[in-house]
LODO-220667 format. One record per residue (C-alpha): residue in three letters; x, z, y. Coordinates in steps of 0.05 Angstrom, whole numbers, padded with zeros to 5 digits, always signed. Each point is the difference from the previous one (the first is absolute). Layout:
// residues N
ALAXZY/...
// end
This chain:
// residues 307
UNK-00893-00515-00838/UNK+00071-00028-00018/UNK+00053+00050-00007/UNK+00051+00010+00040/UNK-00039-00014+00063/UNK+00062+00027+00040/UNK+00075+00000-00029/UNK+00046+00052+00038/UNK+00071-00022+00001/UNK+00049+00073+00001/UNK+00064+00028-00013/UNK+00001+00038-00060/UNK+00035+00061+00027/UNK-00047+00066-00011/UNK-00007+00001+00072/UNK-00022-00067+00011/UNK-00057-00006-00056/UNK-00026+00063+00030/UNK-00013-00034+00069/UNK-00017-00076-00042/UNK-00061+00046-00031/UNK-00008+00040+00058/UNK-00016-00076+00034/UNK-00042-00008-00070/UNK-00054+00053+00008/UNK-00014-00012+00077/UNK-00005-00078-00005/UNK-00044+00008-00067/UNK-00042+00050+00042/UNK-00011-00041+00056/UNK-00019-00070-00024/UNK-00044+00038-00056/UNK+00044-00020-00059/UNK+00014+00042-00064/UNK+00077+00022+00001/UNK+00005-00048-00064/UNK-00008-00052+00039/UNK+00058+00003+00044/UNK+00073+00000-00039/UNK+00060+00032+00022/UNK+00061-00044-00028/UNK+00078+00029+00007/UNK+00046-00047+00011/UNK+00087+00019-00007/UNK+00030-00014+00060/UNK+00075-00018+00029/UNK-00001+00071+00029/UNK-00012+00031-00057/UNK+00038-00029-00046/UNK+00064+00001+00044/UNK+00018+00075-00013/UNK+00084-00005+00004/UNK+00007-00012+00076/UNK-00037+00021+00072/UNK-00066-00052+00020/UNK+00047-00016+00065/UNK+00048-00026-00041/UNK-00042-00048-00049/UNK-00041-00035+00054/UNK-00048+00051+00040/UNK-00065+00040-00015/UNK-00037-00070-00017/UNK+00024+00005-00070/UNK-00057+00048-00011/UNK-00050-00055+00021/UNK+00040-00071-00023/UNK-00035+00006-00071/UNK-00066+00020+00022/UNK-00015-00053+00058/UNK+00027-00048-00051/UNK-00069+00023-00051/UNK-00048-00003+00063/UNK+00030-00069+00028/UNK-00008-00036-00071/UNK-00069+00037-00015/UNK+00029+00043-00049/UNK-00031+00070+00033/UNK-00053-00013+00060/UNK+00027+00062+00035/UNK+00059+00035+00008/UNK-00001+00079+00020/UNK+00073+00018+00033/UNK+00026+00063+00026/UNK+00003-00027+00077/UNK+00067+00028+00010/UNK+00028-00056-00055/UNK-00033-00056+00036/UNK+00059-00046+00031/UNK+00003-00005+00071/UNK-00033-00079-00010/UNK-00043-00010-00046/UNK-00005-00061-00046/UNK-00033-00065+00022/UNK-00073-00001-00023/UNK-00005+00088-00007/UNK-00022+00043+00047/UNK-00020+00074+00005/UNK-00075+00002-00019/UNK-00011+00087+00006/UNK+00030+00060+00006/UNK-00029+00064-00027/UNK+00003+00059+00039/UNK+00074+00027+00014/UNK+00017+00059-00046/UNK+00051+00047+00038/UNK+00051-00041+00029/UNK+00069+00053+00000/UNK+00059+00006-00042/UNK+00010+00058-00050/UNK+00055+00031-00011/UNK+00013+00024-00072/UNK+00052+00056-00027/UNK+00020+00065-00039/UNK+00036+00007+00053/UNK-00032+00002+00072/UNK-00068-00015+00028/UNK+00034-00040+00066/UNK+00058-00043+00018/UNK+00036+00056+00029/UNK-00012+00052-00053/UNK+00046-00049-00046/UNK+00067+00032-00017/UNK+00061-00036+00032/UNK+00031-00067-00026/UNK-00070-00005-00044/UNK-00022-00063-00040/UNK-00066-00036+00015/UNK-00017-00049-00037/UNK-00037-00057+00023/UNK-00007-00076+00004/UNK-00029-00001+00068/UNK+00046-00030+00051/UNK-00047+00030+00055/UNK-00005+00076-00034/UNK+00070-00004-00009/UNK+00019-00015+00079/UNK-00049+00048+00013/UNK+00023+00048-00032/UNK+00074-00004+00012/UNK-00021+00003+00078/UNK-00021+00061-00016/UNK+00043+00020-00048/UNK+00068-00044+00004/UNK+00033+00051-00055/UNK-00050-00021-00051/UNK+00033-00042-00062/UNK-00056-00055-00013/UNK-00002-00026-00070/UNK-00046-00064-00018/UNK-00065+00024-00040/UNK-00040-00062-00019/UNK-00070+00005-00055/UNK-00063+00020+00013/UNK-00023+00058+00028/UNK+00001+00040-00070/UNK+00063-00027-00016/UNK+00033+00028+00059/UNK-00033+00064-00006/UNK+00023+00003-00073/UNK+00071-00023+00032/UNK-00001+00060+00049/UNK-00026+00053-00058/UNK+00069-00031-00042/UNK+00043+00023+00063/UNK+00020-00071+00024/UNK-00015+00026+00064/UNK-00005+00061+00043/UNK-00069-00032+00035/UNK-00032-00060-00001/UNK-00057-00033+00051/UNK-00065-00021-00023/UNK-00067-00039+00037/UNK-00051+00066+00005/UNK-00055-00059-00015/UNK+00035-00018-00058/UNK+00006+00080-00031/UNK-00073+00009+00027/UNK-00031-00060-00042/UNK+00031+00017-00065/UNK-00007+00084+00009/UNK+00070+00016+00013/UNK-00014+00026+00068/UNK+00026+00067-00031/UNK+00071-00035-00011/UNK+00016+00003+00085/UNK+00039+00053+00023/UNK-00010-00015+00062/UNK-00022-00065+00049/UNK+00040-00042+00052/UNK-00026-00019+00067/UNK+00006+00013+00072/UNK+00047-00032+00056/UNK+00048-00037-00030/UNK-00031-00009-00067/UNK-00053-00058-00018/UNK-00028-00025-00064/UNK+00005-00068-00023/UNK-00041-00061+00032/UNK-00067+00006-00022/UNK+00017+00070-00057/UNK-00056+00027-00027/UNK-00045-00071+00005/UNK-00029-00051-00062/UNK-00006-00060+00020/UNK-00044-00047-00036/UNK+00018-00075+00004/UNK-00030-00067-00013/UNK+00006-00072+00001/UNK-00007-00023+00069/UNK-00045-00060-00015/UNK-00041+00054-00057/UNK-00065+00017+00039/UNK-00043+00033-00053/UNK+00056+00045-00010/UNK+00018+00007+00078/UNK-00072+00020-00001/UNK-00007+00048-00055/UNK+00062+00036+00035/UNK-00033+00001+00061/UNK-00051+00056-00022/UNK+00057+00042-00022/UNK+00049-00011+00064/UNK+00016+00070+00045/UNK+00000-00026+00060/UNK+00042+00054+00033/UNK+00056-00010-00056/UNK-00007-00073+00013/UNK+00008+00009+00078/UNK+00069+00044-00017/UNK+00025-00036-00047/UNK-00006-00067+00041/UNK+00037+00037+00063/UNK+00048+00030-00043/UNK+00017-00077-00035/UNK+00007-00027+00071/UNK+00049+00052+00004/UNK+00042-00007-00052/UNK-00003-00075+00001/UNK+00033+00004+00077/UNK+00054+00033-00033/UNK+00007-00051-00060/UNK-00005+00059-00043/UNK+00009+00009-00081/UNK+00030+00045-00041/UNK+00065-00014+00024/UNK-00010+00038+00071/UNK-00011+00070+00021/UNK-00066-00010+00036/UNK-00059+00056+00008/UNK-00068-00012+00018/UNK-00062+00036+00011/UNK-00070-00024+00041/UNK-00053+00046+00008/UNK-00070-00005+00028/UNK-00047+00049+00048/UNK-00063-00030+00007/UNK+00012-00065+00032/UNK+00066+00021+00027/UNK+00071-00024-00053/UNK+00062+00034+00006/UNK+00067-00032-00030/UNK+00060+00033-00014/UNK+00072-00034-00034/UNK+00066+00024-00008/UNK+00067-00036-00022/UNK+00051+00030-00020/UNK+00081-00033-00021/UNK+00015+00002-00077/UNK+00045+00059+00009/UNK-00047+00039+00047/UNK+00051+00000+00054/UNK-00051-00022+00052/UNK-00081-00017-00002/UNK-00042-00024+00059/UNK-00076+00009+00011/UNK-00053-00028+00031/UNK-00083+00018-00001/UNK-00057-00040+00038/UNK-00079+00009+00009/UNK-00064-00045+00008/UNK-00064-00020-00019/UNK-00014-00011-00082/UNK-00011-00066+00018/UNK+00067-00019+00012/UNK+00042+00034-00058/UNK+00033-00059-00013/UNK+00030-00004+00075/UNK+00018+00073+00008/UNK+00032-00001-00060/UNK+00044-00060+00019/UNK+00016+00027+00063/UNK+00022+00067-00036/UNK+00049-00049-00041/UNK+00016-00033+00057/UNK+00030+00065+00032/UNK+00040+00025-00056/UNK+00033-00082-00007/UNK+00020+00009+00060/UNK+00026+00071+00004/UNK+00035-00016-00062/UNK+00039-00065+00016/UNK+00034-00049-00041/UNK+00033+00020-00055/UNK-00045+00077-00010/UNK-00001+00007-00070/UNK+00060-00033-00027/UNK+00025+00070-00009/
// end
C-alpha cells in the first residue's frame, strides 16, 4: 500500500494538530488503515503569521483558512481539518464541509487570578482579548471593563495573562478541554445574553467538492447531529453576512428530532444587543437558522454594528 494514503492539511497551532490527529486516529479506524498511512501536514497561515494587529483589521477570520484551501485546491493535502468557528462565512469555490466530529463543549471560559465571573472582576479591569464578539459581550455586561487586544494561541495568551498583561482573559472551553488546560478556567460564560461563537466547540473536516473517494471516506466519520447544528447555525450567520468583524452569537441545539436556535447581536461598544431564537424539525436547520438571522437583520437595522 502507497504511503500517504490520506494527507491532512492543518494549522500548526498546538490546538489545531491535536484535533488534525484527533481526525487521524478515527478515519484510520474506520476505513481499516494503519495510522501511518494517513499524514497530518501543518501548513503557516495569514492568521498566524499576522501577530501585530486584530484579525478584523487584516481581512477577517478566513486568514486562518486562505493557506490551507490553497494546499487542498492544488492537491497539495487531500483534506483539510479546521476548527469550524474559523471557517469563513462562504466557502471557496470547489470546497465544502465533508464532517464534523462530535461538538466538544461549546461555552466561553473565563480565565483570572482575579475572579471566577464577569462581575467578580474589580472595577475599571483589563480583559484582554481579540474577539470582537467577547469583547461586546462583555462590555454589555460590564461597560467599566478596559479591553486590551490579546492575539496568539491559546498558550500564548494564557502565558500573556500569567505575565499580568491582563486582569482576565476569555478562552473556547473546547479549546482548554482538548489540550488539558480545563484546570486553567476560573469560571464559564453563558446564559441570557451571552452566546458562543458560530459553530464553537465544532471540527470541521473539508474536501474538494468534485473529491469523491475522499467525500466518501469522510462520510464514515461524519456526526450527524454536529453536522445538522452546524449547518443551521451557518445559515445563520450567513443571513447576517457575518465574519470576524461583527459581534454575532450563535448556538443550535437538538432534542431528538426537535432543533432549537438561539443568536444574539450585540453593537461594538455593548451599548445595545438584540436577540432572536426559533424551533423546528432537524430537517430544516438550514431554514430555522436563516429565519433566526433574519430576525436579528431586521431588529438591528442599517447601520447596527458600525459602532
Amino acid at each position: 500500500m502507497p504511503f500517504p494514503v490520506i494527507r491532512i492539511g492543518t494549522r500548526g497551532s498546538p490546538l489545531a494538530l491535536v484535533q488534525a490527529n484527533q481526525t487521524r486516529r478515527l478515519l484510520a479506524a474506520a476505513l481499516s488503515l494503519p495510522e501511518a498511512a494517513i499524514l497530518v501536514v501543518p501548513i503557516r497561515t495569514s492568521g498566524d503569521r499576522i501577530t501585530d494587529r486584530p484579525l478584523s483589521e487584516a481581512g477577517g477570520k478566513g486568514l486562518f483558512t486562505k493557506e490551507i484551501d490553497e494546499a487542498l485546491l492544488e492537491g497539495s493535502v487531500d483534506i483539510a481539518v479546521h476548527s469550524a468557528k474559523d471557517l469563513p462565512t462562504a466557502l471557496p469555490d470547489g470546497i465544502a464541509i465533508a464532517a464534523t466530529l462530535p461538538r466538544e463543549d461549546t461555552r466561553d471560559a473565563l480565565l483570572s487570578p482575579k475572579a471566577g465571573s464577569l462581575a467578580d472582576l474589580p472595577e475599571g479591569a483589563v480583559l484582554g482579548t481579540s474577539s470582537l464578539r467577547r469583547r461586546a459581550m462583555a462590555l454589555r455586561l460590564r461597560p467599566d471593563l478596559r479591553v486590551v487586544d490579546m492575539r496568539g494561541n491559546v498558550e500564548t495568551r494564557i502565558r500573556k495573562l500569567d505575565e499580568g498583561l491582563a486582569d482576565a482573559t476569555i478562552l473556547a472551553m473546547a479549546g482548554l478541554n482538548r489540550l488539558g488546560l480545563a484546570d486553567r478556567a476560573s469560571g464559564v460564560l453563558e446564559g441570557e445574553g451571552w452566546l458562543p461563537a458560530v459553530a464553537q466547540g465544532t471540527i470541521a473536516i473539508a474536501a474538494r467538492a468534485a473529491d469523491a473517494l475522499n467525500l466518501e471516506r469522510l462520510a464514515s466519520i461524519d456526526h450527524r447531529e454536529t453536522s445538522i447544528a452546524l449547518r443551521a447555525e451557518r445559515a445563520f450567520l450567513a443571513v447576517l453576512d457575518g465574519s470576524c468583524r461583527t459581534p454575532i452569537g450563535g448556538l443550535a441545539t437538538l432534542h431528538g428530532g426537535v432543533l432549537s436556535m438561539r443568536g444574539i447581536i450585540v453593537r461594538p461598544d455593548g451599548g445595545e444587543a438584540h436577540d432572536a431564537e426559533g424551533q423546528g424539525s432537524n430537517d430544516d436547520a438550514v431554514a430555522i437558522g436563516a429565519e433566526v438571522g433574519a430576525v436579528l437583520r431586521r431588529a438591528g437595522g442599517p447601520g447596527f454594528f458600525d459602532g
